[in-house]
Each structure stands twice: as structure tokens, then as C-alpha cells.
VOGU-3710 file (C-alpha; in Angstrom, 3 decimals, decimal comma):
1> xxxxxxxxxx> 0,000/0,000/0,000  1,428/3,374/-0,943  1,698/6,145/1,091  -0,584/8,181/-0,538  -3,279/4,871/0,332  -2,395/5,014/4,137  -2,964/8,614/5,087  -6,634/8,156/2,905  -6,934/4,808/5,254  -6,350/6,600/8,184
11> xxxxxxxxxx> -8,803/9,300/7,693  -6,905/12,218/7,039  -8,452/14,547/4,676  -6,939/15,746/1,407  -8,823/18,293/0,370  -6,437/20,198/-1,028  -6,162/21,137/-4,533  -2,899/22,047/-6,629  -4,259/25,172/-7,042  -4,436/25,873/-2,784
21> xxxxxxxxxx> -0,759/24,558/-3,055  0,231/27,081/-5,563  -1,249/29,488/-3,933  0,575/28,343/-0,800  4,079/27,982/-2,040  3,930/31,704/-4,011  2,749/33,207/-0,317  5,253/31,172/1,054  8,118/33,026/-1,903  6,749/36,318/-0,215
31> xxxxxxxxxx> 6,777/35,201/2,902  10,719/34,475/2,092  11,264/38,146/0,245  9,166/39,287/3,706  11,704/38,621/5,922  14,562/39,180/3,341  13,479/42,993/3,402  12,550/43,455/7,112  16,456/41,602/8,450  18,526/43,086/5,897
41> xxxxxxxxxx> 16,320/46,515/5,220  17,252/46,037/1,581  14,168/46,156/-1,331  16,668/43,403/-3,041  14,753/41,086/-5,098  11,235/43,472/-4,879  10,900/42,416/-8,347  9,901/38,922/-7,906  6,373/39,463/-6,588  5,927/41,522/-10,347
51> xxxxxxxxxx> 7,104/38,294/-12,660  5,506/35,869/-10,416  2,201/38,099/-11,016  3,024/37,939/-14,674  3,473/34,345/-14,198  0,110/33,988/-12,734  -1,339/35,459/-16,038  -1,327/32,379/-17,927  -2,593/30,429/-15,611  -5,528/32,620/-14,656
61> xxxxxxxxxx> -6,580/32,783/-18,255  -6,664/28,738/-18,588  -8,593/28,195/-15,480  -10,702/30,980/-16,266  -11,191/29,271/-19,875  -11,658/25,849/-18,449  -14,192/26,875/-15,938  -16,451/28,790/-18,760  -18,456/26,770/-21,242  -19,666/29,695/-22,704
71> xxxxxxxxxx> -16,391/30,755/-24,172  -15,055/27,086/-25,107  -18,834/26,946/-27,010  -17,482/30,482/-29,709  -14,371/29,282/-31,675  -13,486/32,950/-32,299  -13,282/33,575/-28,407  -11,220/29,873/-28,367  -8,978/31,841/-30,760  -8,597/35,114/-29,059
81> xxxxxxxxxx> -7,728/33,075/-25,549  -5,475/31,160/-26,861  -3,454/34,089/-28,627  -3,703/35,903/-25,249  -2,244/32,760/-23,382  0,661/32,411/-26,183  1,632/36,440/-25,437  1,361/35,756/-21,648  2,928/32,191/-21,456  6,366/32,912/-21,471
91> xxxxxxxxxx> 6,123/35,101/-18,216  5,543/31,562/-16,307  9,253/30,352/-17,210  10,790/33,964/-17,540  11,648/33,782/-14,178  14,533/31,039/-14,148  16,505/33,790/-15,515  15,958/35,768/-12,448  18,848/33,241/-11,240  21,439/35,674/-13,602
101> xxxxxxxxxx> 20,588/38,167/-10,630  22,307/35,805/-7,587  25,464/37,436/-7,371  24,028/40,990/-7,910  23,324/41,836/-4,140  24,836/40,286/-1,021  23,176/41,484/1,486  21,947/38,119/2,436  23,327/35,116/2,370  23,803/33,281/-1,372
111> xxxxxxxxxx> 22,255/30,377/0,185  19,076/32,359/1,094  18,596/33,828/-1,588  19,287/30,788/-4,174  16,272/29,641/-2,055  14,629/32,773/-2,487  15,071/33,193/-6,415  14,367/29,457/-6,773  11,115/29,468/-5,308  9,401/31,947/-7,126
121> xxxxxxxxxx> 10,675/30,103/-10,392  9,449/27,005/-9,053  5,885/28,675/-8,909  6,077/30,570/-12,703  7,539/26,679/-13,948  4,649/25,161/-12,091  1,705/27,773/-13,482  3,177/27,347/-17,205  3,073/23,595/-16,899  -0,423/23,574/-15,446
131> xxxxxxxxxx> -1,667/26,489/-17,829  -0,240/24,104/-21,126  -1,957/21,020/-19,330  -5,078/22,727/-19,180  -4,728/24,075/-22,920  -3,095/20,398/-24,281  -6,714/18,732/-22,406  -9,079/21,105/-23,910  -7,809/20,633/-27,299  -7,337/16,896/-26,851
141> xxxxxxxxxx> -11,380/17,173/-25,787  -11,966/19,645/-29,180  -9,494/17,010/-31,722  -9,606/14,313/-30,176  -6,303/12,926/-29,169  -2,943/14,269/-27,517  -0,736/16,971/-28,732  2,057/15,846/-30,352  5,577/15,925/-29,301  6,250/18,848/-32,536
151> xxxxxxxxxx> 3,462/20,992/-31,437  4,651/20,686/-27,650  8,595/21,809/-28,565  7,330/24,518/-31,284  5,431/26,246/-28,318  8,106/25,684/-26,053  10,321/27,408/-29,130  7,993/29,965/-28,862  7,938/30,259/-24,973  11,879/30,180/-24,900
161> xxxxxxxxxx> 12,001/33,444/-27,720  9,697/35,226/-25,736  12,629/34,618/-22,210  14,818/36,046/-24,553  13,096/38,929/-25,833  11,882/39,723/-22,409  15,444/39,252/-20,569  17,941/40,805/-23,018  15,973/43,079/-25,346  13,617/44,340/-22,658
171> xxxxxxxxxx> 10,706/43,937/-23,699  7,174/42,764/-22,207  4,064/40,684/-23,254  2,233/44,284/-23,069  4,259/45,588/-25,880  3,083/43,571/-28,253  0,193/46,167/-27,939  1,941/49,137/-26,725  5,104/49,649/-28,534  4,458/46,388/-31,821
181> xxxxxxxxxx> 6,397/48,382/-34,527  9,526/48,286/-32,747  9,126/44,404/-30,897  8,251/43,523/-34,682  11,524/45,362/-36,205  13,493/43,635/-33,757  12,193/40,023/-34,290  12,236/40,667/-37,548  16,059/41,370/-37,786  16,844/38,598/-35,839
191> xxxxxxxxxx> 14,646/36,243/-38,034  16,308/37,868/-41,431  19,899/37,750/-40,199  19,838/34,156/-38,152  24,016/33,676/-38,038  24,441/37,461/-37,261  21,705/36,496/-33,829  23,452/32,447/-33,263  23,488/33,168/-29,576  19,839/34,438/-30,192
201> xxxxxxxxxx> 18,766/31,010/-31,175  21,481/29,053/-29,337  19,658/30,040/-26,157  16,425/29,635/-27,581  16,831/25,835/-28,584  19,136/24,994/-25,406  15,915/26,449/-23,522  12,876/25,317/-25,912  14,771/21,462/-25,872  14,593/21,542/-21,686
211> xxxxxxxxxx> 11,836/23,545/-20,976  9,997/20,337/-23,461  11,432/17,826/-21,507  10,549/19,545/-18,205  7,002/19,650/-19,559  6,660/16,090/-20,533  8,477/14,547/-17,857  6,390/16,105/-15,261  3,356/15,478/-16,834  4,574/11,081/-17,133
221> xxxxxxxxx> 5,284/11,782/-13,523  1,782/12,759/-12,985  0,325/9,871/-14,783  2,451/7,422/-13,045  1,245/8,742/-9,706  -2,167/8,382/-10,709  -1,731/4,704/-12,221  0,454/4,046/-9,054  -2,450/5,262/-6,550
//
């Protein structure tokens, strides 16, 4: 009997949802920044509560989507979710590159705030994987059958150009809106002059290739829980 089977035997409750964890673990990431602030009186780090907002975006929108009939019922609003999600989605894993900003202050200790920057990534990486679940289900309910392994990397592809754009360039999902003309110049340089940009794509396949395996292997490791329950 697993684990899992002897806490249900024993009557504890698990009401609980993934969602009341997330929740959880992000106040838990403020908590951490909490007490960073108030021992070191340093506004270090105050950024992480904005991308882990941004992170939240995604998610929000799927469960949001998967929670309203009505809007699953009008292709064109399927359409105009799933564009918003694609602009938003790359917030949720945007913020493993937050880890470039470790040896910036030391103020705390590295070990603290390793833990610090690590947790708030953990939370973006976990809304991006649930948000995709969410959208890979929903279309598996509209087609028919799984998305395939292509579609799941060229989104990651996707995801993994938006890190860049947003780390290096500077730029935001709201731009795409407020300031397209010169987002679109810029992408479209780096599109028309691909060996002048290699470290462009370099770190876009390096990331799309793990960020895909991330995705798939926790999503197995969900499955296997299940079938092992």
C-alpha cells in the first residue's frame, strides 16, 4: 500500500487542490522576500512578486477558460484566448533567468537567496506547466487525441524566444500592444539575419529542448502517480 493509500486509510483529509498549493508555495516566496526585506532593510529582489504576477497570467486565463463553457462553445473567443495565453505564457518560465541576478546583491546570504530566487521560479515553472496542461486537455477534448511531441517543442520554441526577448531586449508581453512596430523590427532582424543572432537562437533551442522535456516529464510523472495510486 502506498503512502498516498495510508494517510486516505487513516482518515486524514486531502482536500487540497494544486491550485491551494500554488497558492501556498507563491505566499510562502513572499513570505521568504518578507523577511529578506525586514532583516537586511534592503528592497533586493522586490521584483519577484511583479514576474511571479506575470506568471500567474497564464494560468488565470486557462482556469478561467476551463471553468467557462460559454467561451469554449465560440471558436473565435477559443482563438482570441489562446493568442492571449501564447503572449502571456512565457512570463511563467521567464523567471529562471531571475537566477542571472544571484550574485548581484549580497546582502543576504547566497544560500538564502538561491532559495529565495528558486522558489518563485518554481511557482512561474509550475503555473506554465499547469496552464499548457489545461490548454493540451481542452484541445485533446476539441481534436480528439494528444498533442504531439512537434506541437509541444514549437510552443516551447515559442515560450523560450519570448525569455529572450523579455530578458535581453527588454521587452514585455504588453508591448506587443503598446510599442508592436519596434518588438516587430526587432524580431524581424533577428529572423532575417539568423548567423548574425546564433546566440539568439542558441539560447532559444538549449531552452525550448529543456523547458519540453521539463514539460513532458512532469506530466509522465503525474500519470504514473495516478496509475500508481
Amino acid at each position: 500500500m502506498t503512502l498516498l493509500k495510508q494517510i486516505r486509510s487513516s482518515g486524514i483529509a486531502m482536500s487540497v487542490s494544486i491550485h491551494h498549493w500554488l497558492l501556498l508555495s507563491s505566499a510562502f516566496s513572499c513570505f521568504l522576500l518578507l523577511g529578506r526585506i525586514i532583516v537586511t532593510d534592503s528592497m533586493a529582489y522586490i521584483f519577484l512578486p511583479w514576474n511571479l504576477f506575470l506568471a500567474f497570467i497564464p494560468y488565470w486565463i486557462t482556469k478561467y477558460f476551463a471553468e467557462t463553457s460559454s467561451i469554449r462553445r465560440n471558436k473565435r473567443r477559443v482563438l482570441i484566448v489562446v493568442l492571449a495565453w501564447l503572449v502571456f505564457i512565457p512570463n511563467s518560465f521567464y523567471i529562471i533567468t531571475d537566477l542571472f541576478h544571484l550574485h548581484r546583491f549580497s546582502t543576504a546570504p547566497k544560500w538564502f537567496d538561491l532559495l529565495l530566487i528558486f522558489s518563485f521560479a518554481w511557482n512561474g515553472i509550475i503555473c506554465g506547466i499547469l496552464s499548457f496542461r489545461r490548454i493540451e486537455m481542452m484541445l485533446k477534448k476539441a481534436r480528439g487525441k494528444n498533442l504531439s511531441f512537434v506541437f509541444i517543442f514549437i510552443v516551447m520554441f515559442l515560450c523560450s524566444f519570448g525569455i529572450y526577448i523579455g530578458r535581453f531586449l527588454r521587452y514585455n508581453s504588453w508591448d506587443v500592444i503598446t510599442n508592436p512596430f519596434s518588438l516587430a523590427e526587432e524580431i524581424a532582424d533577428m529572423f532575417l539575419h539568423p548567423f548574425a543572432n546564433r546566440y539568439v537562437w542558441g539560447m532559444t533551442l538549449c531552452y525550448a529542448v529543456f523547458m519540453t522535456f521539463m514539460y513532458l516529464t512532469i506530466k509522465k510523472l503525474g500519470e504514473f502517480i495516478s496509475f500508481s495510486e
